[in-house]
C-alpha positions, 0 to 999 in steps of 0.5 A: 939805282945801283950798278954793277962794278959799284961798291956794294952799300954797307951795313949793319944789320941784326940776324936771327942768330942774335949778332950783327952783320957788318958787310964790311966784315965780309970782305975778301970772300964773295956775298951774295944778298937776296931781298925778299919780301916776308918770311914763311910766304910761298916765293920766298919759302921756296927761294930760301928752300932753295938757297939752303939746299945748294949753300955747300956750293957757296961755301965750298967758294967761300960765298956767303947767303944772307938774306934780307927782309923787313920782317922782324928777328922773332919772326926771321927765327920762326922762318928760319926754324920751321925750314930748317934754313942755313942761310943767315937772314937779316932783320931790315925794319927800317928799310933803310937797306932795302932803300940803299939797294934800290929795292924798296919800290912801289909795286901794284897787285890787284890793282892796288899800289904799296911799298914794298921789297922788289925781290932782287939778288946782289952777288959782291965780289971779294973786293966789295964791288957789285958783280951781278944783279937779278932785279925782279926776281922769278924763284924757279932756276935763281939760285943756280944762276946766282951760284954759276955766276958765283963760280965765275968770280 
């Protein structure tokens, strides 16, 4: 499990827009990395919804929104079309990620267990340190807590 005031895990992934996100490379800028479980779902339709409607804010500080899902690039570009999304989602089929994270769990609905995303945000700082973490996320107000937090970077 990670900590806030950690070096946030870095990566390579692809996103729907055909490049590779290197976190690596967005150093010097505050990130802010939602996991969510699958595209064109009703939580994480809206959280995405609600990312694109505020992300002016984040850029207006410089803050980057990617979020991060173990569907597949077709399937994120599908998503990121039918919404009209300006976040830039990354494609984790491996899961090797989410598993950095911490967020790859064990989750129980309907009295059945599955491995699956546990819906968390990540907010790195520009010197590439965790400055927040939302575990098991509930959509409604997130995104203007991550972008308040934001703010006090």
């Amino acid at each position: 499990m990670l900590n806030e005031g950690e070096i946030a895990p870095l990566f390579t992934l692809p996103t729907e827009d055909g490049a590779q996100l290197e976190l690596s490379q967005l150093q010097g800028a505050p990130v802010v990395i939602y996991f969510y479980p699958r595209d064109d779902t009703s939580g994480c339709t809206t959280e995405a919804k609600d990312f694109t409607e505020k992300i002016a804010e984040f850029e207006k500080m410089g803050a980057r929104i990617i979020g991060i899902s173990p569907d597949s690039i077709k399937k994120h570009i599908n998503f990121k079309n039918k919404y009209d999304l300006a976040v830039t989602l990354a494609a984790d089929e491996e899961k090797t990620v989410a598993m950095a994270y911490g967020v790859w769990a064990e989750k129980k609905m309907y009295g059945r267990t599955y491995m699956g995303i546990v819906r968390s945000t990540f907010l790195i700082d520009k010197t590439g340190h965790i400055a927040k973490i939302w575990h098991k996320v509930k959509v409604k107000g997130h995104v203007l807590a991550v972008l308040e937090a934001t703010r006090d970077l």
